[in-house]
BALOBA-1460 file (C-alpha; in Angstrom, 3 decimals):
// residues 232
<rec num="1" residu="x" x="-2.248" y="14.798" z="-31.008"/>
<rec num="2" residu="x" x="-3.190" y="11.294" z="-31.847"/>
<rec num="3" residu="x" x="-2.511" y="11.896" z="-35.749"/>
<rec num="4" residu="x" x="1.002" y="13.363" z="-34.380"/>
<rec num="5" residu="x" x="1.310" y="10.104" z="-32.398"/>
<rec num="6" residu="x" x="0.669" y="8.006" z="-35.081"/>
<rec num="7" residu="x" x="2.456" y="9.540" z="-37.658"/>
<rec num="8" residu="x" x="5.772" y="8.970" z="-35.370"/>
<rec num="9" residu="x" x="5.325" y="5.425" z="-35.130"/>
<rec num="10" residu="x" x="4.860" y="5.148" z="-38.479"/>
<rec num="11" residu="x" x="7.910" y="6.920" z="-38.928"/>
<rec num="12" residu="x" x="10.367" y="4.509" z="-36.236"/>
<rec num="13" residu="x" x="12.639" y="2.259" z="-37.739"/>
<rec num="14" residu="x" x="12.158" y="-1.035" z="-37.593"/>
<rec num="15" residu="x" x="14.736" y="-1.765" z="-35.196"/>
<rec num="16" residu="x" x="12.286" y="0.262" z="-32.640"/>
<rec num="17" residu="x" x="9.523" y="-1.788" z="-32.767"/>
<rec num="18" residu="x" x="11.371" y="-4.655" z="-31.598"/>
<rec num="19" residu="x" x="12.048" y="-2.774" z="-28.641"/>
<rec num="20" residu="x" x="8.310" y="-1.985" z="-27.579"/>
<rec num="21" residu="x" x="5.107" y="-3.457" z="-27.343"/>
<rec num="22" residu="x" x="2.843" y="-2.731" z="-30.553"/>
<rec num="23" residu="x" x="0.127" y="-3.380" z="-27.965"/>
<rec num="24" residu="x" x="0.784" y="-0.861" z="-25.428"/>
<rec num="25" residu="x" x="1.222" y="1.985" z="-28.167"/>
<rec num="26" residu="x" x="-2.835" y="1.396" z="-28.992"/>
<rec num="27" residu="x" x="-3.281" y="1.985" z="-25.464"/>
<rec num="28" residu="x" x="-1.785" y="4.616" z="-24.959"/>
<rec num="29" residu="x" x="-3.360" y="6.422" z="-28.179"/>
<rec num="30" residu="x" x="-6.687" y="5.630" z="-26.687"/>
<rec num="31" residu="x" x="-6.660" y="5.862" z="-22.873"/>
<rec num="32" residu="x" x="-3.734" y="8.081" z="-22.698"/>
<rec num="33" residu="x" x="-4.322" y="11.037" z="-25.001"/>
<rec num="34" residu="x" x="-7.939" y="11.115" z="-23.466"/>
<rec num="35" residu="x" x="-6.618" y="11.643" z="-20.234"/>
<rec num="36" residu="x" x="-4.592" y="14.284" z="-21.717"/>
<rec num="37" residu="x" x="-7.784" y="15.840" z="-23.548"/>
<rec num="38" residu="x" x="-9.608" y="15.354" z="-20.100"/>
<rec num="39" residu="x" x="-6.602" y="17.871" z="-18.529"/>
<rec num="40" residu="x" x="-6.357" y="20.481" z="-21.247"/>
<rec num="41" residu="x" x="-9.985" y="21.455" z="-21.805"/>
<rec num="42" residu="x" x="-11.874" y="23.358" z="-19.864"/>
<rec num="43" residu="x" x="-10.084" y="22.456" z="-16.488"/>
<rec num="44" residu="x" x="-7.240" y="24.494" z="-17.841"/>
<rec num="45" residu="x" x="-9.703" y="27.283" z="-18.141"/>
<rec num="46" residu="x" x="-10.650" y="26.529" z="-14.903"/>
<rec num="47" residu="x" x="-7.705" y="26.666" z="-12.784"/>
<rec num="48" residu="x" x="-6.932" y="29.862" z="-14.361"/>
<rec num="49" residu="x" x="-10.390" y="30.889" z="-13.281"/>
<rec num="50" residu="x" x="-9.978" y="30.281" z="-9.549"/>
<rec num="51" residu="x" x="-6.453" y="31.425" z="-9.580"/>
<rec num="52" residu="x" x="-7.642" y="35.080" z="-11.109"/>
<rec num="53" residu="x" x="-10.328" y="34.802" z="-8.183"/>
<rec num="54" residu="x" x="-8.201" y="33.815" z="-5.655"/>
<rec num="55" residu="x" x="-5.381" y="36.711" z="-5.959"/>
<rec num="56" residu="x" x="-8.578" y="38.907" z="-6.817"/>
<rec num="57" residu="x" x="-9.983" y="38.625" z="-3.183"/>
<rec num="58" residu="x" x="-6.448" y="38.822" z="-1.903"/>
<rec num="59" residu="x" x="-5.949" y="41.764" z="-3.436"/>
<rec num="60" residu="x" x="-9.403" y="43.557" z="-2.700"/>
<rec num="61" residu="x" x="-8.658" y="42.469" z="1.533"/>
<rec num="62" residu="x" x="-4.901" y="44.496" z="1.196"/>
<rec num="63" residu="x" x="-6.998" y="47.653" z="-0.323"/>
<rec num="64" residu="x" x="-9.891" y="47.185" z="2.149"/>
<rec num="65" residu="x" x="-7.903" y="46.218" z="5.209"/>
<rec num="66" residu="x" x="-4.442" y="45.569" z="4.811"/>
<rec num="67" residu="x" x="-3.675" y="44.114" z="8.189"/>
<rec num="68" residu="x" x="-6.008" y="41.521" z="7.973"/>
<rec num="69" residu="x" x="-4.865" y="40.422" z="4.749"/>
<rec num="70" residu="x" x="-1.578" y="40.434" z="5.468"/>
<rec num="71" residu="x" x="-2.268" y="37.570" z="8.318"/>
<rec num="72" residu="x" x="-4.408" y="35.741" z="6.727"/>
<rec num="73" residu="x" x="-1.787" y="35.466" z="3.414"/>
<rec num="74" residu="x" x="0.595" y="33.995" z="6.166"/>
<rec num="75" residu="x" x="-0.827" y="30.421" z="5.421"/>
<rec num="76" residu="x" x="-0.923" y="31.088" z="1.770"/>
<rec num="77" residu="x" x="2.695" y="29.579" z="0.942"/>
<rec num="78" residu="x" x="1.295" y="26.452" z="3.010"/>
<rec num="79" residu="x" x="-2.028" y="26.468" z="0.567"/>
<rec num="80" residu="x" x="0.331" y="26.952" z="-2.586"/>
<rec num="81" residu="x" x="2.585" y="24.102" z="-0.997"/>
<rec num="82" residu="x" x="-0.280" y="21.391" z="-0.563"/>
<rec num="83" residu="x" x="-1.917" y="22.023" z="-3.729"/>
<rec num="84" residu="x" x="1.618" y="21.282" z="-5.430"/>
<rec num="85" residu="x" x="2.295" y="18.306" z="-3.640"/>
<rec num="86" residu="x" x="-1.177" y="17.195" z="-4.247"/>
<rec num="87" residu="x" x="0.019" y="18.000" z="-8.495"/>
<rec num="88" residu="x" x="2.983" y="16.104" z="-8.282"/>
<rec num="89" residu="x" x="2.180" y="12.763" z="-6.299"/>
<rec num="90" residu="x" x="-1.194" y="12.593" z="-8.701"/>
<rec num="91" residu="x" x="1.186" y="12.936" z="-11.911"/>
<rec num="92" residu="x" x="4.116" y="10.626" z="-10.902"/>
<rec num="93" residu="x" x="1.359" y="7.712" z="-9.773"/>
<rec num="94" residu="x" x="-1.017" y="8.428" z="-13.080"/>
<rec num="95" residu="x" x="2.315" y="7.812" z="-14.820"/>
<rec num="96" residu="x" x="2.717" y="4.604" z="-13.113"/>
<rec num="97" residu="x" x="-0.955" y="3.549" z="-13.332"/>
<rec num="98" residu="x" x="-1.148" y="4.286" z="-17.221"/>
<rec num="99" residu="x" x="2.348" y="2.261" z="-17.432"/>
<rec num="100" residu="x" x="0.975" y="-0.618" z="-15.620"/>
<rec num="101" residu="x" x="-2.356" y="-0.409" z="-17.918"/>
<rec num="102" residu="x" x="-0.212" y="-0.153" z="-21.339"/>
<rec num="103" residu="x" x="1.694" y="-3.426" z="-20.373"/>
<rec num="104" residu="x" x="-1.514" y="-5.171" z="-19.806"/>
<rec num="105" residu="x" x="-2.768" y="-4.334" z="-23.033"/>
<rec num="106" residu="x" x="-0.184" y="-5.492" z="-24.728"/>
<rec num="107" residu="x" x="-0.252" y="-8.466" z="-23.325"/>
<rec num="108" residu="x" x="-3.789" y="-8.605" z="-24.097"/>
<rec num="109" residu="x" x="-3.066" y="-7.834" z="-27.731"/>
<rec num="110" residu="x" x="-0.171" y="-10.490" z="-27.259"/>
<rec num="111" residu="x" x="-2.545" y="-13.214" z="-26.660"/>
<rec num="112" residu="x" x="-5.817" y="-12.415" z="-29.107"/>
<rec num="113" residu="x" x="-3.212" y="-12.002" z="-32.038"/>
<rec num="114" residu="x" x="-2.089" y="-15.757" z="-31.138"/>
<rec num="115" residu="x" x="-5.193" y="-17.043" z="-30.234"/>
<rec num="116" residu="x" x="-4.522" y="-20.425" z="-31.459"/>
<rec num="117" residu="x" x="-0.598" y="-20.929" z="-29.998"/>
<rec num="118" residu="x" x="-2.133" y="-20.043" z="-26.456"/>
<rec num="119" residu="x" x="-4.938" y="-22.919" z="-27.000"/>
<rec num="120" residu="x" x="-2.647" y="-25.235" z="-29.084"/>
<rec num="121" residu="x" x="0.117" y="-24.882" z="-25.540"/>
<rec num="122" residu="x" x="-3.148" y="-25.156" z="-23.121"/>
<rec num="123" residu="x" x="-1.195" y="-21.709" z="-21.874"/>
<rec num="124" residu="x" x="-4.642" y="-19.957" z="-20.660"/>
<rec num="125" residu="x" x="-4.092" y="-19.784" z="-17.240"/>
<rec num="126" residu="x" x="-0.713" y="-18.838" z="-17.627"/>
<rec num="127" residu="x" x="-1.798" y="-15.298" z="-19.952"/>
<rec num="128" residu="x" x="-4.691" y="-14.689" z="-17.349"/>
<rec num="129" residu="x" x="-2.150" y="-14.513" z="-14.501"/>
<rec num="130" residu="x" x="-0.002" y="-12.385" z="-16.913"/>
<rec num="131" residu="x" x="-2.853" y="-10.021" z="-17.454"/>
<rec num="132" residu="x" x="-3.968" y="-9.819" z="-14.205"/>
<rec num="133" residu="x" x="-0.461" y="-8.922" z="-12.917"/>
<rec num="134" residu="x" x="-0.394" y="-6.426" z="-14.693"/>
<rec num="135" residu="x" x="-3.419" y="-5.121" z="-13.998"/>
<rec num="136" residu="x" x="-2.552" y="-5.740" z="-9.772"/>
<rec num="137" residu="x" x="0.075" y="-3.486" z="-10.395"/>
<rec num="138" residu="x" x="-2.177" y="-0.435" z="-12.182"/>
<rec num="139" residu="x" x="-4.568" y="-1.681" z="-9.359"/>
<rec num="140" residu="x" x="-1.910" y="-0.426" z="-6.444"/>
<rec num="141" residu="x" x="-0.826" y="2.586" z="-8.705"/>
<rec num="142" residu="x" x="-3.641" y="3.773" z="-8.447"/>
<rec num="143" residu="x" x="-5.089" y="3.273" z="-4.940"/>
<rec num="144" residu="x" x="-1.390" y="4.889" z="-3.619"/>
<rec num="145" residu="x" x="-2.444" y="7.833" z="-6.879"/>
<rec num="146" residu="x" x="-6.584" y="8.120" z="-4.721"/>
<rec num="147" residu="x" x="-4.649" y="8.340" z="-1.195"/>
<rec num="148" residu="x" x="-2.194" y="11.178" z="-2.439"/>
<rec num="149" residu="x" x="-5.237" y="12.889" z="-3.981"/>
<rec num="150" residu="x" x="-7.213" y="12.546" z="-0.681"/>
<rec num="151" residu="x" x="-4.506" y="13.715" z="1.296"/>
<rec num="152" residu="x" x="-3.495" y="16.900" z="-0.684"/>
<rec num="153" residu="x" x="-7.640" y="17.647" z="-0.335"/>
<rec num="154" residu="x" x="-7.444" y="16.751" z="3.119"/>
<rec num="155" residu="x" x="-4.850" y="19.424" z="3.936"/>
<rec num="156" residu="x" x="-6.144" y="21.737" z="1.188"/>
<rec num="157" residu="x" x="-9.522" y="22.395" z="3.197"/>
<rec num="158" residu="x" x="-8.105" y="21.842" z="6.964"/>
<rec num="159" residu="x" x="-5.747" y="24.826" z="6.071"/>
<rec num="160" residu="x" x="-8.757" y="26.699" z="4.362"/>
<rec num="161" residu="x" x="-10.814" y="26.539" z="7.137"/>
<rec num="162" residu="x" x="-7.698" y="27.634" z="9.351"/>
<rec num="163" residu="x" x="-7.648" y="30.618" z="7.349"/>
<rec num="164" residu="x" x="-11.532" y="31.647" z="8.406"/>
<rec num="165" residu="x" x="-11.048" y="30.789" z="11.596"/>
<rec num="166" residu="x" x="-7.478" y="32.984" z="11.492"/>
<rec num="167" residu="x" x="-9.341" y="35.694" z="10.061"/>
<rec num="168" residu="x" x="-12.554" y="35.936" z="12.267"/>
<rec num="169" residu="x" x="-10.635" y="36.231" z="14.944"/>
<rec num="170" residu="x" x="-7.900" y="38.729" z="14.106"/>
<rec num="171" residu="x" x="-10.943" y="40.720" z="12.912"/>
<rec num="172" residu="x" x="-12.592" y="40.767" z="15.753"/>
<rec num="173" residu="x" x="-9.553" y="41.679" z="17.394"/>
<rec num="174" residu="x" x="-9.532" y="44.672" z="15.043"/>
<rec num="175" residu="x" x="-12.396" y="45.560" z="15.942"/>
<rec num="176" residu="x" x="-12.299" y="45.116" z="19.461"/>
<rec num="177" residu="x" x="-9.407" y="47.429" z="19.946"/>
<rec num="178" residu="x" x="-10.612" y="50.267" z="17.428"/>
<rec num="179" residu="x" x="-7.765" y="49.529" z="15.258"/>
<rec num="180" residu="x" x="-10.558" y="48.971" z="12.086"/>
<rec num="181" residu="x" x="-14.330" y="49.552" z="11.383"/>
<rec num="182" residu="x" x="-16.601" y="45.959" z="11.267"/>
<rec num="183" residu="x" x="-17.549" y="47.198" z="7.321"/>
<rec num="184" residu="x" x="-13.768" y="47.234" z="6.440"/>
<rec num="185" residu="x" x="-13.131" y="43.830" z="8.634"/>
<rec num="186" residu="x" x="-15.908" y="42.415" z="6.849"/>
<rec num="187" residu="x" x="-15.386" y="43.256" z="3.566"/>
<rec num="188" residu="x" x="-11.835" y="42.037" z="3.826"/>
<rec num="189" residu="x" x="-12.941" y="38.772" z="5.603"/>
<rec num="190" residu="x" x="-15.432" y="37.936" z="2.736"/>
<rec num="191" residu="x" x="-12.750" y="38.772" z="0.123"/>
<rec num="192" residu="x" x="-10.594" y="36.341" z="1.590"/>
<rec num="193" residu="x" x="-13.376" y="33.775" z="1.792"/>
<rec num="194" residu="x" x="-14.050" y="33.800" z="-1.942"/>
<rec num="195" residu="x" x="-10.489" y="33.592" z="-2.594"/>
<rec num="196" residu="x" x="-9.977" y="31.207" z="-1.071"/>
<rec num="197" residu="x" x="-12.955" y="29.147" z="-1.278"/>
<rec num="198" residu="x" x="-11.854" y="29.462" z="-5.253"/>
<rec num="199" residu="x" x="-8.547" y="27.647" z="-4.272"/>
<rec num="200" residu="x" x="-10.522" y="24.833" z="-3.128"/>
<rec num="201" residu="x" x="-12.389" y="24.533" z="-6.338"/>
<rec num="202" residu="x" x="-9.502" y="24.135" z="-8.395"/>
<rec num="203" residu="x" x="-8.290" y="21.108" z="-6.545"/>
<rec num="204" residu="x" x="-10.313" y="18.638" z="-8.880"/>
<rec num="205" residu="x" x="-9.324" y="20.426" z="-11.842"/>
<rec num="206" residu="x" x="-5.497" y="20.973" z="-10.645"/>
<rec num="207" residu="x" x="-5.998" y="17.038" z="-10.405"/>
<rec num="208" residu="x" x="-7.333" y="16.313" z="-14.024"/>
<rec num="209" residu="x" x="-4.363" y="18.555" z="-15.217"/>
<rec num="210" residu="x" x="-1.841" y="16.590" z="-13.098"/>
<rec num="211" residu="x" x="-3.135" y="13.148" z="-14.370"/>
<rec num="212" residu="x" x="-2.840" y="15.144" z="-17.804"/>
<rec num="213" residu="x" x="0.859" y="15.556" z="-17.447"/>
<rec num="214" residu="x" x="1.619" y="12.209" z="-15.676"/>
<rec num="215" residu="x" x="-0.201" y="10.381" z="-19.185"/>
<rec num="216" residu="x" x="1.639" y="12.905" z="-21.369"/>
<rec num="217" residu="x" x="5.312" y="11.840" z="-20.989"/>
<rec num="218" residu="x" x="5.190" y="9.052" z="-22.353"/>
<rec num="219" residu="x" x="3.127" y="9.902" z="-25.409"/>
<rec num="220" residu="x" x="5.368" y="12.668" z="-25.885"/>
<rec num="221" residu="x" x="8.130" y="10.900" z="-25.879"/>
<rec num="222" residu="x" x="6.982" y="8.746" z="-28.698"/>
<rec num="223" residu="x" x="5.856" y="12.348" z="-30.244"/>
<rec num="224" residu="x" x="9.173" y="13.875" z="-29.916"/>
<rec num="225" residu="x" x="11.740" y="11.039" z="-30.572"/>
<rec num="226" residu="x" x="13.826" y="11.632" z="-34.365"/>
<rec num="227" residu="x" x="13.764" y="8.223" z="-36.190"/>
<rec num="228" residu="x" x="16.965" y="7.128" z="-37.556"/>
<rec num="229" residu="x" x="15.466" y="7.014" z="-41.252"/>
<rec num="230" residu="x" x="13.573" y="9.337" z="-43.450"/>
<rec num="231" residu="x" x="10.110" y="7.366" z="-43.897"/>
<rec num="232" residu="x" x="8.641" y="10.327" z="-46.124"/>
């Protein structure tokens, strides 16, 4: 990906560069595309991991005892929701935060390249405050990118633990009025559990994946855009 990156810019005419900062394309090759390396390893694996698990032990409670299952998967389209919401707030701040970040390295890149103009202009101050603006902003990105994340895990597990609580007491209900045997109740109820227990676990990975996409649109649009010239 970063030869692919690099190759495009290479390949821009030179009418393009004077629309960017060279400074926040080195950035992005090196913090972005790690982010992007951090989301497609073995956190994709991962997710697809607890998924299988999750509909696995959904699927073993409707064989063992379907009316149990079939109450408990009530607050499954509020688990689905939450872990989505959690996906897209952490991608549209990470984009923000790694735009803020890019900016300040140019800047960065700005001044060390003209070292001797910011002394000769006594303009130090001035490029610090730049900087650290910029960096303010990534700063804020990313606290608002923490509370999202925080919140979709906050609402992840309250509606987890809803479902055990759901679920020991419809089976004992069961149970109670001869309706189904404790083995099948149980056996159900610890199907459920591990599934979705495993939904839990993939909230950290379902994160580095989000962060993944929010750094990969703008290196992929650098990857994807058609220069007006033939550089070969």
């Amino acid at each position: 990906m970063r030869e692919a990156y690099y190759k495009s810019i290479l390949s821009q005419e030179i009418e393009w560069f004077d629309a960017v900062e060279s400074g926040s394309l080195t950035t992005r090759m090196s913090s972005d595309i790690s982010l992007i390396q951090d989301g497609i390893n073995e956190n994709a694996g991962y997710v697809l991991q607890y998924i299988t698990t999750f509909l696995g032990g959904f699927a073993l409670a409707l064989i063992r005892d379907w009316r149990l299952a079939l109450v408990v998967l009530s607050i499954s389209p509020l688990l689905v929701a939450s872990a989505g919401f959690m996906g897209v707030s952490v991608s549209k701040w990470t984009d923000k935060v790694q735009e803020a970040f890019a900016e300040a390295g140019a800047v960065a890149t700005e001044v060390f390249s003209s070292m001797r103009t910011v002394m000769a202009f006594n303009a130090q101050e001035r490029e610090i405050d730049r900087y650290s603006s910029k960096l303010g902003t990534g700063f804020k990105a990313g606290v608002k990118r923490a509370m999202m994340f925080g919140l979709g895990i906050g609402v992840l597990f309250f509606l987890i633990y809803s479902t055990y609580a759901l679920g020991f007491w419809y089976g004992a209900k069961l149970i109670r009025d001869g309706v189904s045997t404790p083995t099948k109740v149980l056996n159900a109820f610890f199907a459920l559990l591990i599934g979705s227990f495993s939904l839990g676990g993939a909230a950290p990975s379902i994160s580095a994946i989000s962060t993944a996409r929010g750094a990969a649109s703008e290196v992929f649009k650098v990857i994807d855009k058609k220069s007006k010239i033939d550089a070969t």
